[in-house]
N, CA, C and O atoms as a GROMACS GRO file, in nm:
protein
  336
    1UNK      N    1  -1.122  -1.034   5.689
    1UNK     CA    2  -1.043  -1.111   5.594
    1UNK      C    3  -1.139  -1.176   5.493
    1UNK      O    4  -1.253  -1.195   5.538
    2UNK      N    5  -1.115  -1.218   5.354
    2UNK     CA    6  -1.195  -1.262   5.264
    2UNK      C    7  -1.181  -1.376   5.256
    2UNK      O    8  -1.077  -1.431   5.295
    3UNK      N    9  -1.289  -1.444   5.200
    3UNK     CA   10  -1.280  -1.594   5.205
    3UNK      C   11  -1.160  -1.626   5.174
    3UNK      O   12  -1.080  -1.688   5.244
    4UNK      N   13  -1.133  -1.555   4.998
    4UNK     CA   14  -0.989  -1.610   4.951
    4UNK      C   15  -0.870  -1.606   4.999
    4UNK      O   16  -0.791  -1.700   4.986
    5UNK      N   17  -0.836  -1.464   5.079
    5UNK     CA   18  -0.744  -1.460   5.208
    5UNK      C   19  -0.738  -1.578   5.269
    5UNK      O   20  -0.665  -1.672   5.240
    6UNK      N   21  -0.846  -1.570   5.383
    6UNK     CA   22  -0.874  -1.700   5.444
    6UNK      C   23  -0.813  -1.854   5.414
    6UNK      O   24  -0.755  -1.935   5.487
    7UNK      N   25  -0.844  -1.856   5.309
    7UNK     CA   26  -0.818  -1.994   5.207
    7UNK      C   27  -0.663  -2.038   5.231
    7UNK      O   28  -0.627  -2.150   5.266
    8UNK      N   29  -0.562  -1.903   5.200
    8UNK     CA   30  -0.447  -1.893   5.140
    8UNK      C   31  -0.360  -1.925   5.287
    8UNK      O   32  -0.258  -1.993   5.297
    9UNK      N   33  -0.423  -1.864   5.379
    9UNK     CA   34  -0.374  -1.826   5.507
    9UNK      C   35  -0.384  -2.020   5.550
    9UNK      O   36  -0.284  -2.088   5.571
   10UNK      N   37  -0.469  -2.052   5.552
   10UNK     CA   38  -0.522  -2.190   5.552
   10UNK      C   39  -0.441  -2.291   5.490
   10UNK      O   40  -0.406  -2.389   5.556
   11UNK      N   41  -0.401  -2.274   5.349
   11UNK     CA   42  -0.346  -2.353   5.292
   11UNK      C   43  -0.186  -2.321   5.382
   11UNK      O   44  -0.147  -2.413   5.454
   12UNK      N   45  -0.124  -2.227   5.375
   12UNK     CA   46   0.011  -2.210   5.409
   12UNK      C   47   0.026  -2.264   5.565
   12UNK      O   48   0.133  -2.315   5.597
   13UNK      N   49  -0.077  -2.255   5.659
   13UNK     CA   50  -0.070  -2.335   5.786
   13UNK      C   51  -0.080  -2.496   5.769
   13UNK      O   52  -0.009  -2.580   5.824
   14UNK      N   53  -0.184  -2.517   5.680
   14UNK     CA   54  -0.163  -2.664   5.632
   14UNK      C   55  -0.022  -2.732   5.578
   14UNK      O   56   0.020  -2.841   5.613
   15UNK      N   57   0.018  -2.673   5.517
   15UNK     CA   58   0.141  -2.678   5.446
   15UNK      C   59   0.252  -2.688   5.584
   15UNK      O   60   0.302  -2.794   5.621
   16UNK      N   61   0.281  -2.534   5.660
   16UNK     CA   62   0.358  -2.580   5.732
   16UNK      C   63   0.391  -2.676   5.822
   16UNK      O   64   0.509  -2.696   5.852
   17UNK      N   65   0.251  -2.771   5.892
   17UNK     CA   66   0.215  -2.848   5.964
   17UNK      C   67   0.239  -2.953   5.905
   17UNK      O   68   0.252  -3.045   5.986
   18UNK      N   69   0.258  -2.998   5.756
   18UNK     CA   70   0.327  -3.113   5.698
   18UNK      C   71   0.468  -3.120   5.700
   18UNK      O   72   0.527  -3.221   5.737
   19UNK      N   73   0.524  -3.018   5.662
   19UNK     CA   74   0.694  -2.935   5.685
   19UNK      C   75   0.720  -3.031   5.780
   19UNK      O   76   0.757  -3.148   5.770
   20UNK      N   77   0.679  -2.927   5.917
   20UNK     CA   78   0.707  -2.981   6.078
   20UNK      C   79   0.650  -3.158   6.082
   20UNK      O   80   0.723  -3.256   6.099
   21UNK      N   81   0.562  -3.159   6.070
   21UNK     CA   82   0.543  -3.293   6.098
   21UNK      C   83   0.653  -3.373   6.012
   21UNK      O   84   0.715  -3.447   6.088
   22UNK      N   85   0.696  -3.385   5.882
   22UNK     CA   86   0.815  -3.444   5.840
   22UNK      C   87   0.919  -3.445   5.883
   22UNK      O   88   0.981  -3.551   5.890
   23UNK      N   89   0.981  -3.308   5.933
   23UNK     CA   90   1.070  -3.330   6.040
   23UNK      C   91   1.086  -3.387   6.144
   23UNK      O   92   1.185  -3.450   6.180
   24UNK      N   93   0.963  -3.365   6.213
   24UNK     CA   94   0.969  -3.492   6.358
   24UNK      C   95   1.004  -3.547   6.338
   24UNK      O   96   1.094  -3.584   6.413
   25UNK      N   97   0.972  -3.640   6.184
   25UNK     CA   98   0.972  -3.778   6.203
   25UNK      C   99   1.103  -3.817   6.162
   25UNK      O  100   1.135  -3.930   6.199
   26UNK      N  101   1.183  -3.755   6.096
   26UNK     CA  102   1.289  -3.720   6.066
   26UNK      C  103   1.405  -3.709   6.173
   26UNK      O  104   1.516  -3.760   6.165
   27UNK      N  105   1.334  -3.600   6.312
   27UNK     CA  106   1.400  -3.553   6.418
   27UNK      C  107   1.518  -3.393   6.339
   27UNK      O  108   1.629  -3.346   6.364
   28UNK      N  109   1.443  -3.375   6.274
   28UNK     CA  110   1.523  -3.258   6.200
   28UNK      C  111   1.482  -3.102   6.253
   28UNK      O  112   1.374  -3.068   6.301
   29UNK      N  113   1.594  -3.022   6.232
   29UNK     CA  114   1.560  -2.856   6.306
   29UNK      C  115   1.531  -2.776   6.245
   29UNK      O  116   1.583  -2.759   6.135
   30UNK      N  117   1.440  -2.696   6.292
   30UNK     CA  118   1.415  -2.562   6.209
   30UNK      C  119   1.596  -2.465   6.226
   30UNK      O  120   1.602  -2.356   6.169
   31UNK      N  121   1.654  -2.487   6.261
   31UNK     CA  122   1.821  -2.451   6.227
   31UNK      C  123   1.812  -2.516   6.090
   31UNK      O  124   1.795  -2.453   5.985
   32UNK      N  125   1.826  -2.650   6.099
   32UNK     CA  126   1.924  -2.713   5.971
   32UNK      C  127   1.822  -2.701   5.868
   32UNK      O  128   1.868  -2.700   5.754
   33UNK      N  129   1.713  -2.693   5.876
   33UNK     CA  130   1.611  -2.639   5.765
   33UNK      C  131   1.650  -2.454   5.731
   33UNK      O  132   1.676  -2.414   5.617
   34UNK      N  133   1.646  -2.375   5.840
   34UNK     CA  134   1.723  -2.284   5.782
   34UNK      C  135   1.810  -2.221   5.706
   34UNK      O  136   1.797  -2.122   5.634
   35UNK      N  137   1.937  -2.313   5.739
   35UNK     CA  138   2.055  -2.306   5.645
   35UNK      C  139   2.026  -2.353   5.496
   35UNK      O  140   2.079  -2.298   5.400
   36UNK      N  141   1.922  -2.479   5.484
   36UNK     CA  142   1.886  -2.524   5.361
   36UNK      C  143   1.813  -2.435   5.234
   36UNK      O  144   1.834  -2.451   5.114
   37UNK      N  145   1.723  -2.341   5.298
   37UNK     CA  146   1.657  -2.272   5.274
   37UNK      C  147   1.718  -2.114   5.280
   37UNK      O  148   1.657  -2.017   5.234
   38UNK      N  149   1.837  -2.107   5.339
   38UNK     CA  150   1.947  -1.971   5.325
   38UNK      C  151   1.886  -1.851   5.365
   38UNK      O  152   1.880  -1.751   5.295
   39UNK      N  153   1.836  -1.862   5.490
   39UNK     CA  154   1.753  -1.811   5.588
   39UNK      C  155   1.765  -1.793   5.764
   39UNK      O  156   1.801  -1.904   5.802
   40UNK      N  157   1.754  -1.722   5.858
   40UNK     CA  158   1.768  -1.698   5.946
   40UNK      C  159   1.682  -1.802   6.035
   40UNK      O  160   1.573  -1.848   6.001
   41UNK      N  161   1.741  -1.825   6.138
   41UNK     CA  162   1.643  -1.944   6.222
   41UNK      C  163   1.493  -1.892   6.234
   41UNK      O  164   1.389  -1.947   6.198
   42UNK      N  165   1.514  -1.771   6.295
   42UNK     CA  166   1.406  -1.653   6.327
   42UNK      C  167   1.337  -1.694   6.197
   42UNK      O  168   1.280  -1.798   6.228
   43UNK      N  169   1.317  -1.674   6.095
   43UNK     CA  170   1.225  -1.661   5.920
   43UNK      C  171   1.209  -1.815   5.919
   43UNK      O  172   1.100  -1.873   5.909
   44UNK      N  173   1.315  -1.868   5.930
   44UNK     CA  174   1.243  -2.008   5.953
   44UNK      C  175   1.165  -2.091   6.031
   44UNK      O  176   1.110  -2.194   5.993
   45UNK      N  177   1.159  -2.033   6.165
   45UNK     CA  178   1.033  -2.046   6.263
   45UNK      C  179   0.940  -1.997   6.216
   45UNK      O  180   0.837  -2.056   6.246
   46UNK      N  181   0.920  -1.864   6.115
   46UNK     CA  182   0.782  -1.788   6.069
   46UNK      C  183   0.721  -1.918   5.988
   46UNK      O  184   0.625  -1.977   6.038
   47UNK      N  185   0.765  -1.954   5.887
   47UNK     CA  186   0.793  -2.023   5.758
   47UNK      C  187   0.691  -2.167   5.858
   47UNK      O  188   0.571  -2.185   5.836
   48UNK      N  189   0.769  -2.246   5.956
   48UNK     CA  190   0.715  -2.300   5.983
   48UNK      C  191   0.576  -2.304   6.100
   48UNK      O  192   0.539  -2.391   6.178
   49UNK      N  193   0.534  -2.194   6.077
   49UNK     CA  194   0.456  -2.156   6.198
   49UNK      C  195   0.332  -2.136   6.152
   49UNK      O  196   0.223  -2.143   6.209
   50UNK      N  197   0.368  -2.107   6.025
   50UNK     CA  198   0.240  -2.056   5.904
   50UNK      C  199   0.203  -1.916   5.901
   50UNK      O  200   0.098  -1.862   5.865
   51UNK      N  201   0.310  -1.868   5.945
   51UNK     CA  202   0.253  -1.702   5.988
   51UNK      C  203   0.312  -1.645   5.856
   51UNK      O  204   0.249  -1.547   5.815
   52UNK      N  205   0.440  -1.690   5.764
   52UNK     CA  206   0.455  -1.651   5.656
   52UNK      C  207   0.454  -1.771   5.552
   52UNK      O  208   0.520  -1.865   5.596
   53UNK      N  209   0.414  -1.788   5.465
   53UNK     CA  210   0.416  -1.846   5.348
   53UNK      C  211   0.558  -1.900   5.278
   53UNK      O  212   0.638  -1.808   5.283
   54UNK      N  213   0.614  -2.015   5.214
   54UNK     CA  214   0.662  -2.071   5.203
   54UNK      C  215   0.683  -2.040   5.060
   54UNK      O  216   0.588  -2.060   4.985
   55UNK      N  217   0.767  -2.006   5.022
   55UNK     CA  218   0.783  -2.001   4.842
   55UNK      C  219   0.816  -2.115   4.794
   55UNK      O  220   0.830  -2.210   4.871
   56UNK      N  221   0.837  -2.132   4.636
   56UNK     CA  222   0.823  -2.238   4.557
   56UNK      C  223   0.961  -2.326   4.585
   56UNK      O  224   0.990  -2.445   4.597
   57UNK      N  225   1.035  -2.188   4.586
   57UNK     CA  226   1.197  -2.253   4.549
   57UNK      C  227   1.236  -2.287   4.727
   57UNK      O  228   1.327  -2.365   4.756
   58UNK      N  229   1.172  -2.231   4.811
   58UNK     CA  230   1.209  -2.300   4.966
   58UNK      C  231   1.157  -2.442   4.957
   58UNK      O  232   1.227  -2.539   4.986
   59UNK      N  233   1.009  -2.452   4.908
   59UNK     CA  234   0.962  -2.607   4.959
   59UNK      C  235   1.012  -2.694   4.842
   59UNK      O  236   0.974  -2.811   4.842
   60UNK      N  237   1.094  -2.652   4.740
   60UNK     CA  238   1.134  -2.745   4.639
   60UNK      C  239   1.274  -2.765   4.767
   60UNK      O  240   1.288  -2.868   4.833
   61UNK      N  241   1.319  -2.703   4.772
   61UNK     CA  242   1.471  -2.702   4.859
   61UNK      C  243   1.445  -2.820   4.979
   61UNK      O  244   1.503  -2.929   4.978
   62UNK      N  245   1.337  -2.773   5.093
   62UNK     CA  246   1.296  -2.857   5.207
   62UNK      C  247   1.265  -2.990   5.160
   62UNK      O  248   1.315  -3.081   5.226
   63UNK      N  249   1.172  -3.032   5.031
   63UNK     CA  250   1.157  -3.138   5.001
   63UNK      C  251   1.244  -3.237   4.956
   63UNK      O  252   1.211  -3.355   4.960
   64UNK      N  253   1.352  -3.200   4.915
   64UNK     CA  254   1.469  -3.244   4.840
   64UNK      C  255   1.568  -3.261   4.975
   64UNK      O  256   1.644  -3.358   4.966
   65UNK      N  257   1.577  -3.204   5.063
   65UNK     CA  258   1.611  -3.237   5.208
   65UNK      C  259   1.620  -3.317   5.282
   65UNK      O  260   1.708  -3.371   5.348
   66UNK      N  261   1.426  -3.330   5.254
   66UNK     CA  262   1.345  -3.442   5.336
   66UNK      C  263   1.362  -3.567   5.304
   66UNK      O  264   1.375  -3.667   5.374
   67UNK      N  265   1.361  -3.542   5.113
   67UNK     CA  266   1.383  -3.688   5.085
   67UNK      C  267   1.240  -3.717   5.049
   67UNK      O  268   1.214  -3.838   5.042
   68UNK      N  269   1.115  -3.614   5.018
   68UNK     CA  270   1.024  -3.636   4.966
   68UNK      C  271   0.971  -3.550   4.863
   68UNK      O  272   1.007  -3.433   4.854
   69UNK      N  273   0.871  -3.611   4.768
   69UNK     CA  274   0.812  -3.567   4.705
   69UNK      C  275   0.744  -3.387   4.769
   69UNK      O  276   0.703  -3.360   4.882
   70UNK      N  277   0.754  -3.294   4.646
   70UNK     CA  278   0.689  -3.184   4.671
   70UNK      C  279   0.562  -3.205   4.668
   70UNK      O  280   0.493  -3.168   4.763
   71UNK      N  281   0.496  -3.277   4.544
   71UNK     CA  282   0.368  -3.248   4.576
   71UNK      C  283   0.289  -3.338   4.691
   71UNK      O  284   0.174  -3.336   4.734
   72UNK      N  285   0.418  -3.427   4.724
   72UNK     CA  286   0.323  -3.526   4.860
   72UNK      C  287   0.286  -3.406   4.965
   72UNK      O  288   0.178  -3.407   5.025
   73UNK      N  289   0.422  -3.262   4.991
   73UNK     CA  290   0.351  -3.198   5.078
   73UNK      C  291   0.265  -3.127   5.036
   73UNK      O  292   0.242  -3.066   5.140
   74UNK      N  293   0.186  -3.079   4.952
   74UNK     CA  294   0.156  -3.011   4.932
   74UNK      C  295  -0.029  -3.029   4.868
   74UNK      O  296  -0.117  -2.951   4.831
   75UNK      N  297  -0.012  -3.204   4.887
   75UNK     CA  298  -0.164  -3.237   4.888
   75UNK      C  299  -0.281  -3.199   5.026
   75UNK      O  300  -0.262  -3.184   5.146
   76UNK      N  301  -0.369  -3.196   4.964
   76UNK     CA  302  -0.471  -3.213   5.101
   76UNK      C  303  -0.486  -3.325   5.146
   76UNK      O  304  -0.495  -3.418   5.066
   77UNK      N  305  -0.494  -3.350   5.291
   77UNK     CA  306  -0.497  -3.443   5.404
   77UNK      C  307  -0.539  -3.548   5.336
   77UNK      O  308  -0.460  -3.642   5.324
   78UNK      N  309  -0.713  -3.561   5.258
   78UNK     CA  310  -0.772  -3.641   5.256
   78UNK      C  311  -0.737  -3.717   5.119
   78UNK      O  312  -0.763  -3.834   5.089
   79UNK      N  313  -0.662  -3.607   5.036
   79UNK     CA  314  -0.614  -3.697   4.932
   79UNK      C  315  -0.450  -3.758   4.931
   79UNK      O  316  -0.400  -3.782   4.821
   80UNK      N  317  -0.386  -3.778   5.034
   80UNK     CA  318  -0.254  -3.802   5.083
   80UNK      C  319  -0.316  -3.916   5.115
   80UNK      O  320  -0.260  -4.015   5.066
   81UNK      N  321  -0.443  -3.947   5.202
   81UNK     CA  322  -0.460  -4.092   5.270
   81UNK      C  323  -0.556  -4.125   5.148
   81UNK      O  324  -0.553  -4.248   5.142
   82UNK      N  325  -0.629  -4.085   5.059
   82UNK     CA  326  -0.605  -4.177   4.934
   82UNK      C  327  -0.506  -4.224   4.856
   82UNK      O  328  -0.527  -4.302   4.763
   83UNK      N  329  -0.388  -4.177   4.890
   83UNK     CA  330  -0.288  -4.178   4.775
   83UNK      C  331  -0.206  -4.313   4.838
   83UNK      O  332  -0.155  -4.384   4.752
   84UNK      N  333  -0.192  -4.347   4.946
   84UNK     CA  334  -0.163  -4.430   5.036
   84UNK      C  335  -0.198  -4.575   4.988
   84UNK      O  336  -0.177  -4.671   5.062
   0.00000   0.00000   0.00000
């Protein structure tokens, strides 16, 4: 795999791990995130698993869900706890 692969693969696990972690806190399902996103539970476990990538118009959808900002998910770790 190439670095830039690597990277992408990286970012989209990062990404989903903010997803899920918002939901916890939420107590929300990869079901009712499904339906939001007009998707099968199954694609929405991928989605959040990081094994597939998340498109623009899903995490605009999930964020608007959540009740948060897109680009809050979509910062890196260390600049989220600067932003704080």
């Amino acid at each position: 795999m190439t670095d830039h692969a690597a990277a992408g693969v990286n970012a989209a696990q990062r990404l989903a791990a903010e997803v899920r972690a918002e939901m916890a806190r939420q107590k929300r399902t990869a079901g009712e995130m499904a339906k939001v996103i007009g998707t099968t539970p199954h694609t929405a476990g991928r989605r959040l698993s990081g094994a597939v990538p998340f498109n623009i118009a899903e995490l605009d959808a999930v964020a608007k869900w959540l009740g948060v900002d897109l680009a809050s998910l979509m910062r890196e770790p260390r600049s989220r706890a600067m932003a704080s």
